[in-house]
Phi, psi and omega in degrees: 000122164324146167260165172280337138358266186301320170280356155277269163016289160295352185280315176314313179117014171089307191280115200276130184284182193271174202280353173269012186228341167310119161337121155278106167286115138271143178258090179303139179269146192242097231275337164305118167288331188277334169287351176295274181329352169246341143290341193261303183291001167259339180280335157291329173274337169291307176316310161085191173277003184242062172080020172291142192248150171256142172232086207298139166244130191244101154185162183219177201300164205236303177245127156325314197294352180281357172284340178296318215262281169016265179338295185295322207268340197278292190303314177286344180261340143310282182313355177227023156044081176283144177258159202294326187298316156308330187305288166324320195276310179276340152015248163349324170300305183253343189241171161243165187061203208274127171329152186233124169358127179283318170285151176045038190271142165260306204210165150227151176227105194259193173192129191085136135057235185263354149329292220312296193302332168291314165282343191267342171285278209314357185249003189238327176297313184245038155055045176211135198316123168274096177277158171207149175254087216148136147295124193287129191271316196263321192254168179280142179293342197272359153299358159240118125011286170221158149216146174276129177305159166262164170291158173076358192240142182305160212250109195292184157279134177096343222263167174247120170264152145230141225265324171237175189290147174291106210279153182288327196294286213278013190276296182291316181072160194238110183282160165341125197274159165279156174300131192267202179237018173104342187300170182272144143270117203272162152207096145273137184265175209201108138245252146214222155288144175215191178322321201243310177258140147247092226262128197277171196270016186259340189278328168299310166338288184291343200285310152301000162309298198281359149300305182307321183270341167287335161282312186334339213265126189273354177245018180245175163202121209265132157226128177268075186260127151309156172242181205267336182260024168298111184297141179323292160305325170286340179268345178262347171284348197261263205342296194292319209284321195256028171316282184290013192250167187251084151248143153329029239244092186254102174283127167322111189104355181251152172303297184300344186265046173243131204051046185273331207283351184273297210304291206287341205261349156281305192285350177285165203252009173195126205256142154254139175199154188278158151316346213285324229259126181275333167271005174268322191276343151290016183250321212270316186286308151334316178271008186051052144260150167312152191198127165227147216225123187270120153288136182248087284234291189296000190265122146223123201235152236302158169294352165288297175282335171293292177325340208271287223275322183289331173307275192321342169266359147250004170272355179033077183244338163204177177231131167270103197281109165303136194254111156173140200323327195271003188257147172280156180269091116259090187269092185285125185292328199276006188270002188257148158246095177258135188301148175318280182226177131304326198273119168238175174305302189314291183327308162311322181267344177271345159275339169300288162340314168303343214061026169260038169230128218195126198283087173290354194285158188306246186305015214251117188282159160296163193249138192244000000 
């Protein structure tokens, strides 16, 4: 499948322009690292290779309640094409932090929450196409250019699906795997509880079992990395089960496990992962490794996610592992097909459509 890379890159005219003339992606910045990280890798797949710079903007509405003021006044200063320097001037006023560069904005891109009012100004003050990711809840939907559906939630009218989380991989670019020493490399991810799933203390149970039998095998070789909600309890029951064992066990928060997670998840020759997390399991797909999701008799789960893991399990982008003392740890690679990128052609011509590819040079029309 084309990534969406290569096809801006032709869209652009191929040849990337010099950095006093390159396009600006603004990024609303997010206090979530995986929705910051999922914005920031869609704002990368626009930008393409052909020089486009990202740029975070770090600040949010100072009062909620001003979005009621927001909406209307927002709708009058389009229509009468209002300049980036009004924008600036009121900045302050109305947001924290620093007002984002008035020149060479191609697009902006948001998510969430109090994102949403930060792209809808910045899209109406400096006249330039908004993507948002989420439905918007605060602001009016006709203040965005487009928007992408979250994974697992029905794709509204008008709305854009995409079919996995924009990945962190490709923001990180994928170096090279280290060599290995022939054995398979297993890589389990570890998260935890979130909103839409809780996980029982039976699903941790089998799940270190089947780590503990799964080091047994002399011909894998295990690495255990934690997330930051990865219960407490569950990383000191793995200290005891794999103490004598040749496992790998990089805990969240510790030296070793610190930038560990693009290196390991390149160097695996397989991904294991819980359910809950959609950008640990789109990270994992992203990088074309086979990837399987430990299941649970006890898990029970949200209607996002159950859409999720099932789109993706017919596109067979992943396989669903029964978590339970009696299943053997034999994740057979060949039964997968793993996908390129998440950026396919279709996703490209439907954001194009929007009008979020825009010529900055002074004389240069937009790009449609």
């Amino acid at each position: 499948m084309p990534s969406l890379i290569n096809a801006t890159s032709e869209a652009t005219g191929g040849s990337p322009p010099s950095p006093a003339e390159a396009p600006r992606f603004l990024v609303v910045d997010h206090y979530k690292a995986g929705d910051r990280d999922n914005a920031i890798g869609l704002a990368s797949a626009l930008a393409g290779t052909g020089g486009g710079e990202i740029v975070m903007v770090r600040g949010h509405l100072r009062l909620a309640a001003l979005t009621l003021l927001l909406n209307p006044w927002l709708r009058w200063c389009r229509r009468r094409k209002a300049a980036p320097g009004l924008g600036r001037r009121l900045w302050p006023l109305l947001f924290t932090g620093e007002a984002p560069p008035p020149d060479r904005v191609a697009a902006v891109v948001s998510t969430l929450g109090r994102g949403e009012a930060v792209g809808a100004f910045i899209a109406a003050l400096w006249g330039v196409p908004a993507i948002h990711l989420g439905t918007p809840k605060r602001m009016d939907r006709g203040f965005f250019a487009a928007v992408v559906a979250h994974q697992g939630h029905v794709v509204a009218p008008g709305e854009i699906g995409l079919p996995i989380a924009s990945t962190r991989l490709l923001r990180a670019g994928l170096p090279a795997p280290t060599p290995g020493d022939g054995r398979r490399r297993l890589l389990f991810l570890l998260g935890g509880d979130s909103d839409e799933i809780r996980y029982a203390d039976d699903y941790w149970r089998d799940l270190g079992a089947l780590i503990e039998r799964a080091a047994g095998n002399p011909a894998s070789s295990i690495t255990v990395l934690t997330a930051p909600r990865t219960p407490r309890r569950v990383v000191d029951d793995l200290r005891r089960r794999l103490a004598d064992m040749p496992v790998r066990l990089l805990v969240f928060g510790e030296p070793a496990a610190k930038d560990r997670y693009v290196r390991e998840i390149v160097d695996a020759d397989t991904v294991i992962t819980t359910a809950e997390s959609v950008s640990m399991i789109s990270d994992a797909i992203n990088a074309g490794k086979p990837v399987f999701i430990l299941m649970g008799t006890q898990v029970p789960w949200s209607p996002r996610i159950a859409s999720f893991l099932l789109q993706q399990t017919k596109q067979r982008r992943i396989s669903l592992f029964d978590l339970h003392p009696a299943a053997p740890p034999d994740f057979p690679d060949e039964a997968l097909i793993p996908s390129d990128h998440c950026w396919s052609v279709e996703f490209l011509a439907a954001v194009r459509g929007a009008g979020l590819f825009r010529d900055t040079s002074p004389q240069g029309p937009d790009r449609a």
